[in-house]
N, C-alpha and C positions, 0 to 999 in steps of 0.2 A: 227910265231904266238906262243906268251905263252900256255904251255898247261892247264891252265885254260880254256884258250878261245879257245882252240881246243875242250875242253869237252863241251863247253856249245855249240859250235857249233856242236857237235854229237849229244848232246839232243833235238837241235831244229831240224835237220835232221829225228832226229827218232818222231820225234813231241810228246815227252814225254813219248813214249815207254818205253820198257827193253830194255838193252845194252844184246846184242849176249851172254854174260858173266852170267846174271843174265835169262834167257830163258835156258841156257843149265843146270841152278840149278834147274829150275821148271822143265824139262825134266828128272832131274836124281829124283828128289824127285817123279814124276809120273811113272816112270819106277821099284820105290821101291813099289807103290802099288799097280801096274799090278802085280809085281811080287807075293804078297801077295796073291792077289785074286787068281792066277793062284796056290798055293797052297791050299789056301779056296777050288776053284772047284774042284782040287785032292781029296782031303778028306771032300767032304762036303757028308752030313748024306743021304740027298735027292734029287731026278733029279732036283726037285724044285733050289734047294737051288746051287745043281751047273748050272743049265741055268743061276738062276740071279748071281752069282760071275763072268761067263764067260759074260754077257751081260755088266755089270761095268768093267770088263778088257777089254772088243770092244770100248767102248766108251772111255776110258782112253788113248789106242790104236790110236783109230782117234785124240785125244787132243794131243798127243805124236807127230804125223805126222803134225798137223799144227803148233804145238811148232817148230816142226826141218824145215818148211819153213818159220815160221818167222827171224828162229835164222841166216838164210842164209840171206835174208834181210837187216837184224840190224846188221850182220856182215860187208856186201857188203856197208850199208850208214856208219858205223864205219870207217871205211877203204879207202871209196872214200875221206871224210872230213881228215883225216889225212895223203894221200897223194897229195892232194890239198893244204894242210899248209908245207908239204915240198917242195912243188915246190915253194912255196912261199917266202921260205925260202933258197932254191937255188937259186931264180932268183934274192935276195936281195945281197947274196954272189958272183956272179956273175956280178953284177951291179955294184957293191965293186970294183970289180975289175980290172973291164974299166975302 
């Protein structure tokens, strides 16, 4: 299978999803403002002020852990679709050669 048509068949696998590739950049861009926050709540002025910086780093937190199970997913249908177009593509070398 051309890999054209191995990428369109990831994308309809992922039914329009993120490729595993583009989730682990939203994972690193969320993990840069947990991090921020978590220096926000260091030095914030007031109890106030650090509960809500540590309450947006918990929920950032939870978004972070559903990002890293999707990105296992859209890895795992990445994956299956491109070693289904190699067996496809050995059984056609193979065929060849009877």
């Amino acid at each position: 299978m051309p890999e054209p048509e191995i990428e369109k068949a990831i994308d309809e696998a992922l039914g329009g999803g993120p490729r595993a590739g583009e989730i682990a950049e939203m994972i690193a861009a969320l993990e840069g403002r947990s991090a921020a926050l978590a220096r926000d709540a260091a030095t914030a002025a007031s109890e106030k002020e650090r509960r809500s910086a540590n309450a947006r780093r918990r929920a950032i937190e939870r978004r972070i852990a559903d990002l890293r199970r999707e990105q296992v997913v859209a890895q795992f249908a990445e994956d299956s679709v491109r070693l289904a177009a190699a067996r496809a593509a050995l059984r056609e070398v193979i065929a060849d050669d009877v």
